[in-house]
Kinemage of the C-alpha trace (Angstrom):
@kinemage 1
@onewidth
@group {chain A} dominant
@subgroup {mainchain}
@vectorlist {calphas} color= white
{ca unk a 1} P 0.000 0.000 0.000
{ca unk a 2} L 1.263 3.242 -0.793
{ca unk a 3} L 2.362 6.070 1.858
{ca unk a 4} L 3.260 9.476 1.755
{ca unk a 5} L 7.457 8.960 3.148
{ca unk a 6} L 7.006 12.541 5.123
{ca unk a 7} L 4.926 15.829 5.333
{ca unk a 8} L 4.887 17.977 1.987
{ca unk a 9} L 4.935 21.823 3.564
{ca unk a 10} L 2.918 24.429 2.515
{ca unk a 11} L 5.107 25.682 -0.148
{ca unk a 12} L 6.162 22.962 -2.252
{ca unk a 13} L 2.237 21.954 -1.616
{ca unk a 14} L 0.966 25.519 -2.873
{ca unk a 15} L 4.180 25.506 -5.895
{ca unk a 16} L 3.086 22.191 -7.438
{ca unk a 17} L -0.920 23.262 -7.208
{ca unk a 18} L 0.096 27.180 -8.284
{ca unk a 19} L -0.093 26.195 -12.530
{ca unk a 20} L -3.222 24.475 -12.829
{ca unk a 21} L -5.172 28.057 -11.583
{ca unk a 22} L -3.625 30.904 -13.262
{ca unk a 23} L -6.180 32.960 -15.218
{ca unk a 24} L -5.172 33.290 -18.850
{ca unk a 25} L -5.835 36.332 -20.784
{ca unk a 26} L -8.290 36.091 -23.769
{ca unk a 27} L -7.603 35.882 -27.416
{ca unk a 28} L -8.267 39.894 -28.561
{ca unk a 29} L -7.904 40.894 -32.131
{ca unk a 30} L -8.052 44.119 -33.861
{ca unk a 31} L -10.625 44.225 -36.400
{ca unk a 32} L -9.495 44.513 -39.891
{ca unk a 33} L -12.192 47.204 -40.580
{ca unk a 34} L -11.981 49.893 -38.098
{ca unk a 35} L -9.245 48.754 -35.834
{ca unk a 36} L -11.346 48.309 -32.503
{ca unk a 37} L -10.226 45.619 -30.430
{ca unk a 38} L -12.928 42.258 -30.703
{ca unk a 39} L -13.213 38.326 -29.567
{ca unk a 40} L -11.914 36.592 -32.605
{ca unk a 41} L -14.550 34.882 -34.432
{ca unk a 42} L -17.923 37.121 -33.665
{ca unk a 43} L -18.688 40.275 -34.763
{ca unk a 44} L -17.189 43.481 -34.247
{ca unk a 45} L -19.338 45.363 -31.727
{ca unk a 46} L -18.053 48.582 -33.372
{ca unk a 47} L -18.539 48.587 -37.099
{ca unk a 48} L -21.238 45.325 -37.305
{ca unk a 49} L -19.021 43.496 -39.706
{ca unk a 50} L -17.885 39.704 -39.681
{ca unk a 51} L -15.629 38.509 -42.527
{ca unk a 52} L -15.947 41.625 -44.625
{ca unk a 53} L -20.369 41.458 -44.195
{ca unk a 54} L -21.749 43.969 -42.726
{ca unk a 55} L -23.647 41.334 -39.957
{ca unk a 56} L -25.642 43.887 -37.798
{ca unk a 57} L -26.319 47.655 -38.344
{ca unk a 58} L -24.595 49.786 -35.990
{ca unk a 59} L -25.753 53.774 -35.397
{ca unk a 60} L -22.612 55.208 -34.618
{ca unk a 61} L -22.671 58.582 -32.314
{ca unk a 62} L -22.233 62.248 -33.872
């Protein structure tokens, strides 16, 4: 039967758990049309375009 040979302290406990939890950051692109930063594959929130379609109409603010 397996047993642990001696106590694992806190650090080398916390150091072997510490790379399964790191947050990553997300995949950002710039959009091709107007340059505003989006989630790759969806729309652009700014201009309304996906893939060179204009998806969604987007009033824009004068």
């Amino acid at each position: 039967m397996a047993v642990p040979k001696g106590k694992v302290s806190r650090a080398r406990r916390d150091k072997r758990r510490s790379s399964h939890w790191k947050l990553e950051a997300p995949g950002i692109i710039k959009c091709p049309n107007c340059g505003e930063f989006c989630m790759p594959h969806r729309v652009c929130k700014k201009c309304g375009q996906y893939k060179g379609r204009v998806v969604i109409n987007v009033e824009e603010d004068k």
